[in-house]
N, C-alpha and C positions, 0 to 999 in steps of 0.2 A: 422513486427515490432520488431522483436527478435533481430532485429539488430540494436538497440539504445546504445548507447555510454551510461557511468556510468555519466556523466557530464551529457547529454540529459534530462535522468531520475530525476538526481537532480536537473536541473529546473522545469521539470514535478512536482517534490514532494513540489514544492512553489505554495501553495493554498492562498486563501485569508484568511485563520483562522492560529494563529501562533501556535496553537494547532496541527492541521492536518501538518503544515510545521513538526514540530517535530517528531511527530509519520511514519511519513513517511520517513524522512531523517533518522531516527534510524533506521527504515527495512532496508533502502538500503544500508548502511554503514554496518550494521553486518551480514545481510543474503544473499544481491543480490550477493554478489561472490561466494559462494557456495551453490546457490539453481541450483534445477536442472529447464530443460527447460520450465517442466509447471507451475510449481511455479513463473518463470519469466515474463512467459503468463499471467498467474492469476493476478499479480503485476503492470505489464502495462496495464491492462484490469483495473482494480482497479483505475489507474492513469488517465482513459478518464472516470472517472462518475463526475457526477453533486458534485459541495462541499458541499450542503445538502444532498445527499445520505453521502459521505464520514460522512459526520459527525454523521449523527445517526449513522454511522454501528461502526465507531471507538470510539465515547463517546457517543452514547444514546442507547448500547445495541442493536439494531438491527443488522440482519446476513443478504448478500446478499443471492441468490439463488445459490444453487449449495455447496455442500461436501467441495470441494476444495477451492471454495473462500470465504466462511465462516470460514475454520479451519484458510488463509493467516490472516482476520481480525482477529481472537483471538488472533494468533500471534505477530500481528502488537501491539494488546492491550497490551500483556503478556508484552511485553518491555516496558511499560511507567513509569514503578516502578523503 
């Protein structure tokens, strides 16, 4: 899957909340060109969960499992200022 096109992705980051559309199309516009391969992992892995997961992890405070895809979500949060 590491081979998805930047277009791809930004259909993928079109959820049905225009909250989550944002927060996700700001990751991938300022981070996805210069993360490296696991971060990209972590990002599209992020992009196949349920839009109720998404949503608690990026606005109601919850962290998914895992070091790496918990620090992508704070990240993802840290931009919505």
């Amino acid at each position: 899957m590491a081979d998805c096109t930047e277009a791809r992705l930004r259909w993928r980051c079109r959820r049905g909340m225009k909250e989550l559309d944002v927060l996700l199309g700001r990751w991938l516009e300022q981070c996805w060109p210069v993360a490296d391969a696991a971060r990209r992992r972590d990002f599209e892995w992020l992009l196949e969960q349920p839009d109720p997961d998404l949503a608690d992890w990026l606005m109601g405070g919850a962290r998914p499992a895992g070091s790496a895809r918990a620090a992508l979500v704070d990240d993802i949060v840290r931009r919505q200022a």
